[in-house]
C-alpha positions as CSV (number, residue, x, y, z in Angstrom):
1,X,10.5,-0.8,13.4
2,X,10.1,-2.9,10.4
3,X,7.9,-6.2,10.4
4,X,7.3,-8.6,7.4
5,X,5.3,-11.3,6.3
6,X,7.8,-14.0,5.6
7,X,6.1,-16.9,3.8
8,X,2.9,-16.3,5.6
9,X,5.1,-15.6,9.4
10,X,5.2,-12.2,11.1
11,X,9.2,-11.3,11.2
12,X,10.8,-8.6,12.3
13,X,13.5,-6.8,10.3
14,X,16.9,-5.7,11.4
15,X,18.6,-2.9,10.3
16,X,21.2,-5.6,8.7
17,X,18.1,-6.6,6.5
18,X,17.7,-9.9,8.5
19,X,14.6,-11.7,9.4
20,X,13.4,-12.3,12.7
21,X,10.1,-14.4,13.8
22,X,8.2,-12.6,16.1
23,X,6.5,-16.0,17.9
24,X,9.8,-17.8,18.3
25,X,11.3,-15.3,19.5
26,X,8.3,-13.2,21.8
27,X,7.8,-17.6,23.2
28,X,4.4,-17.8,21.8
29,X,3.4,-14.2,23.4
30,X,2.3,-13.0,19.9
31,X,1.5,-15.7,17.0
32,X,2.7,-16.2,13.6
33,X,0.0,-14.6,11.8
34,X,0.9,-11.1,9.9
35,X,-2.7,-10.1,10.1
36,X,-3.4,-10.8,13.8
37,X,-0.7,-8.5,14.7
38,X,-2.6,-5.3,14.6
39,X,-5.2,-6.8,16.9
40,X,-2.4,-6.4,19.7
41,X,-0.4,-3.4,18.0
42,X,0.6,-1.3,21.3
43,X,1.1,-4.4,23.1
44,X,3.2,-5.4,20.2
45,X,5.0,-2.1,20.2
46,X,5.5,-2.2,23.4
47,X,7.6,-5.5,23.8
48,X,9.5,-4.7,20.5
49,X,10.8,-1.4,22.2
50,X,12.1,-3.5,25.7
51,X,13.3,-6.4,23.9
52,X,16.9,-7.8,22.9
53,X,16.3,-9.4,19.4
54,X,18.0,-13.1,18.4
55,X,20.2,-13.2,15.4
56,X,17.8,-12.9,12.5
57,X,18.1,-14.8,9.3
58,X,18.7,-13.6,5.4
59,X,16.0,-14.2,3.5
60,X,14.9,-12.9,-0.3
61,X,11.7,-10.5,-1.3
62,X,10.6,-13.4,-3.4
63,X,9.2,-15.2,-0.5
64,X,7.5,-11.8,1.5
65,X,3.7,-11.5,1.4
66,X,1.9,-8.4,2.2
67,X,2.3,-6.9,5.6
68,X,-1.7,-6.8,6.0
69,X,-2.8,-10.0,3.9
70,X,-6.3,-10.1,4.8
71,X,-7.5,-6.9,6.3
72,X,-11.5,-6.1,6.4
73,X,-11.4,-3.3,5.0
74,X,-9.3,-1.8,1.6
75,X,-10.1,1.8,1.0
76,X,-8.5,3.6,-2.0
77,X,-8.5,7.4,-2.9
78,X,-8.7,8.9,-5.8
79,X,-7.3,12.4,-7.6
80,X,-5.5,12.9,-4.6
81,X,-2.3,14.4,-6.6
82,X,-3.3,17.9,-8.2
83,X,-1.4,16.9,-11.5
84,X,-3.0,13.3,-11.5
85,X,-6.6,15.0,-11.6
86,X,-5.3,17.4,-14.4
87,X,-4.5,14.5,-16.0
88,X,-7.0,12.5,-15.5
89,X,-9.5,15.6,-16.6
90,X,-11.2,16.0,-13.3
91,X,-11.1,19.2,-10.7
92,X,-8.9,18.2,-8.1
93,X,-12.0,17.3,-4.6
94,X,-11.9,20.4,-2.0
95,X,-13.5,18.7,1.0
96,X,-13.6,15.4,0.3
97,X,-11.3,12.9,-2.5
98,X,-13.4,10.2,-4.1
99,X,-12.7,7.0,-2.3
100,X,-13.7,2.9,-3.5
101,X,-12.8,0.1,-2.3
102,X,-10.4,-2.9,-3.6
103,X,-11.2,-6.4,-2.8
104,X,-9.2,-8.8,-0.5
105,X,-8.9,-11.3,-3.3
106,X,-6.7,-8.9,-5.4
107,X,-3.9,-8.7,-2.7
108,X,-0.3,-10.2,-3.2
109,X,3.1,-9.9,-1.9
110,X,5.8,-7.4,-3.2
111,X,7.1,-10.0,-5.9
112,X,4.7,-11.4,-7.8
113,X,3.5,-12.3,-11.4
114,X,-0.1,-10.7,-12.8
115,X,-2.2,-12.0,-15.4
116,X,-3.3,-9.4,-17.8
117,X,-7.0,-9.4,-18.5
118,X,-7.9,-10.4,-21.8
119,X,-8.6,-7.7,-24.0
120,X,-7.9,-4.9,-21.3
121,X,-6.6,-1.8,-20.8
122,X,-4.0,-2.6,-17.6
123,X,-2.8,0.9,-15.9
124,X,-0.2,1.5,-13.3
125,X,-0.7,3.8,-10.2
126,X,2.2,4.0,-7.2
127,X,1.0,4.7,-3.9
128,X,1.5,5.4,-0.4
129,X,0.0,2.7,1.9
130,X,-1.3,3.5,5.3
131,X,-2.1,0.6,7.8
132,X,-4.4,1.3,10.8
133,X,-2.6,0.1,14.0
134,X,-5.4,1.1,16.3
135,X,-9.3,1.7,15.6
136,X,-10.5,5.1,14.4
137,X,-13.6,6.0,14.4
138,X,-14.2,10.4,14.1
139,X,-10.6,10.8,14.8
140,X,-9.4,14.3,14.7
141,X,-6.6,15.1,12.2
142,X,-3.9,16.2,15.0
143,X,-4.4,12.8,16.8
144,X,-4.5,10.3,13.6
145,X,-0.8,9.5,13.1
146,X,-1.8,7.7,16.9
147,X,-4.0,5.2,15.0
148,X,-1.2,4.2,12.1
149,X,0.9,0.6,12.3
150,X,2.8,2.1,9.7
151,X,3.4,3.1,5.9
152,X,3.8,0.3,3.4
153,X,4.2,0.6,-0.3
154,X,1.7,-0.2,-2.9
155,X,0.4,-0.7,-6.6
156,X,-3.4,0.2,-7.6
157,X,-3.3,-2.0,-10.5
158,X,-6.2,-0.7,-13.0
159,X,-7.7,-1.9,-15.8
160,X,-9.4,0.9,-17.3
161,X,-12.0,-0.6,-19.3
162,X,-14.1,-2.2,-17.1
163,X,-13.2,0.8,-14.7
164,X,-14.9,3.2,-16.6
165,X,-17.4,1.3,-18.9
166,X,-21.2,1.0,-18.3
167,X,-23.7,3.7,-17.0
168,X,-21.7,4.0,-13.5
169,X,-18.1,3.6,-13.1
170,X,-16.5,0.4,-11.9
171,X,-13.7,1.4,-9.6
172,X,-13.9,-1.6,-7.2
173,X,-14.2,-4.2,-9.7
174,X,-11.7,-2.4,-12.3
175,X,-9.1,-2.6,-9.5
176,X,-9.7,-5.6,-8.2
177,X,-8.4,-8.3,-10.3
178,X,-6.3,-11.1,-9.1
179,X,-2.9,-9.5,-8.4
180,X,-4.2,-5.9,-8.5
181,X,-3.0,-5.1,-5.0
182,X,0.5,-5.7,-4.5
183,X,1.9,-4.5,-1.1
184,X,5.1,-4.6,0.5
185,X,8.2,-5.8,0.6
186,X,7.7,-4.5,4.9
187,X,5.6,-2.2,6.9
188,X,7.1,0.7,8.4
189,X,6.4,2.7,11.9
190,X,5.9,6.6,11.7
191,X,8.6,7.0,14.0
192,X,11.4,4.9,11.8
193,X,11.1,7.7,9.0
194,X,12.8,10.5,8.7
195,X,9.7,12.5,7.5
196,X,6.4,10.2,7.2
197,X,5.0,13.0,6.0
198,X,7.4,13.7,2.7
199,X,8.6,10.6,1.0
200,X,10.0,9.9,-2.5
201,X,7.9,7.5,-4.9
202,X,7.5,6.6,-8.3
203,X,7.9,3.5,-10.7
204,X,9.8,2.4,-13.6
205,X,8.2,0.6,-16.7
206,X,10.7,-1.8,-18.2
207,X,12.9,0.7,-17.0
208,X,11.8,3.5,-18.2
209,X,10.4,6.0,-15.2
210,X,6.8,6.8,-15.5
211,X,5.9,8.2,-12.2
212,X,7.7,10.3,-9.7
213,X,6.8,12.7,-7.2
214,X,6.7,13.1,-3.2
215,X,3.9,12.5,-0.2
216,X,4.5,16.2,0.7
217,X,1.8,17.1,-2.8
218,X,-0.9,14.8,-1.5
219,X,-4.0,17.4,-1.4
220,X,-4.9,15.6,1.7
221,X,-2.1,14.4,4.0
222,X,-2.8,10.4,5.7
223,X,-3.8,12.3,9.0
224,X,-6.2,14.7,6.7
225,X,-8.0,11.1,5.4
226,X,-7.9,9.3,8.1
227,X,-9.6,12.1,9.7
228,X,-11.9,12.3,6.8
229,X,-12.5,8.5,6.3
230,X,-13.0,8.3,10.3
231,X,-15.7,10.7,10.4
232,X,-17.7,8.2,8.2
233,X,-16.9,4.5,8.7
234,X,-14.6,2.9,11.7
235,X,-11.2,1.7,10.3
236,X,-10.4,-1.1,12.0
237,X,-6.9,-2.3,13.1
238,X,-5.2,-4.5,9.8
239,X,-7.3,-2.0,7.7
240,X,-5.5,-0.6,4.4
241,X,-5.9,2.9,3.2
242,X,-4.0,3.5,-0.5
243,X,-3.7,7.4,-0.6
244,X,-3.4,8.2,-4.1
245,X,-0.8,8.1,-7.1
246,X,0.9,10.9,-8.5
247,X,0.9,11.8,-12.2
248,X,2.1,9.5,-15.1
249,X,-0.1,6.7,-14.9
250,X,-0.9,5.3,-18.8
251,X,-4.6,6.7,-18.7
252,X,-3.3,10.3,-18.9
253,X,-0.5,9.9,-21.3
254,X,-0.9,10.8,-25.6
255,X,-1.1,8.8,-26.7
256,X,-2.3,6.4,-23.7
257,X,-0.1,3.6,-22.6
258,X,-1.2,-0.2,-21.0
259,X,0.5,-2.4,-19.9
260,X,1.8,-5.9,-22.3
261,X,2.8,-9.2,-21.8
262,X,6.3,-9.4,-20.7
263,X,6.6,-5.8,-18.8
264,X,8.4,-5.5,-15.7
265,X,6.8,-3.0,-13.5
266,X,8.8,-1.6,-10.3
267,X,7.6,0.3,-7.9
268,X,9.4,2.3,-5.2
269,X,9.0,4.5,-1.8
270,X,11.8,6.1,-0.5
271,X,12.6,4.6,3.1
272,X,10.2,1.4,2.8
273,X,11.8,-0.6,-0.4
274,X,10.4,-1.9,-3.8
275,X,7.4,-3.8,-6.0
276,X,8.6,-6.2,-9.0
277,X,5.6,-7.4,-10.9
278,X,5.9,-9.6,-13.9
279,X,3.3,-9.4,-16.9
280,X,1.8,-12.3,-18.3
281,X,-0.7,-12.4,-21.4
């Protein structure tokens, strides 16, 4: 199953890449509302699997938002790729990855245009987006896949100077700048991949490819963290859990790359589709 936000409305979309929407066409059973969804998820599910769809409607990325718009809770992990930490001169974590969170305010659709922060140092970082479908809370590792909506894709904008300046660093706020968290173009159940476990992502830089590499290196697997991350906090249905970037991001380069006014970023995950974000001065 593949569901959408379609300028702000929960769709579903067809295998023929058409929209459905989910209130029209569930009568009011479920709303409009992208986020609300996951408060009803197996119910959701559910109706999805016994039910005839309408004729859906074309529609462009241009107009999606992000599958989980406003979710309570955005947690990120870090040096989760063994050749990210070696590039990013840390040990890759042996029990547990560093994790901070990225505000609510940073999130957009899959399409979208950034403002570069002035005098910044704006990185790029693909990732692997998990979305809780069911609370967790000390969920063991064999039964966390149970507790996942589905697998969106996503960008971990960073700007590096206010990430790493001052006494302490700033991952939240370095992170977190309008248009930092791009997600989309859909959200994708476990079961609608060939392999949730071992999918192909990366991203292109005015088309040249800077990053590319496959979920099957992630030092700890989505059920690992959400076993990890459970054992801690509650994730809460809508939550969003970014899983780490692979190698290639600007930081770790010689000499180090940002990105300008003007770039075209894409980013890409086998199975769920494409980012396109525009750089503005």
């Amino acid at each position: 199953m593949r569901t959408a936000n379609l300028a702000g409305r929960l769709v579903l979309v067809t295998d023929d890449g058409l929209a459905v929407d989910v209130e029209e066409a569930s009568n009011g059973r479920f709303g409009s509302d992208p986020q609300e969804i996951y408060q009803q998820w197996r119910a959701f599910r559910t109706w999805q699997a016994d039910t005839v769809l309408p004729p859906g409607r074309p529609f462009v990325s241009a107009d999606l938002g992000s599958p989980t718009p406003r979710p309570r809770q955005v947690l990120a992990v870090g040096l989760n790729y063994r050749a990210h930490a070696d590039e990013s001169g840390f040990a890759a974590p042996d029990t547990l990855p560093p994790v901070f969170p990225k505000y609510v305010s940073s999130i957009t659709g899959p399409v979208s245009e950034v403002r570069l922060p002035a005098g910044g140092h704006t990185d790029w970082e693909v990732e692997l987006v998990a979305v809780i479908g069911e609370e967790a809370y000390q969920v063991d590792e064999e039964a966390a896949w149970l507790h996942i909506a589905g697998l969106t894709a996503g960008q971990d904008l960073s700007e590096r100077i206010t990430q790493l300046s001052g006494p302490a660093p700033q991952f939240g706020l370095g992170k977190s700048y309008p248009g930092f968290t791009p997600m989309g173009p859909c959200l994708v159940t476990p079961d609608a991949l060939a392999d949730p476990d071992d999918l192909e992502l990366g991203c292109t830089l005015n088309g040249e490819e800077v990053q590319k590499a496959r979920t099957r290196d992630l030092l700890f697997s989505i059920p690992a963290l959400i076993a990890r991350l459970s054992a801690i906090l509650p994730l809460l249905p809508g939550d969003v859990v970014f899983t780490g970037t692979p190698a290639g991001v600007g930081l770790g380069r010689t000499p180090q790359r940002w990105i300008a006014a003007g770039d075209v970023l894409v980013s890409r995950i086998k199975g769920i589709g494409e980012l396109r974000q525009t750089f503005r001065a």
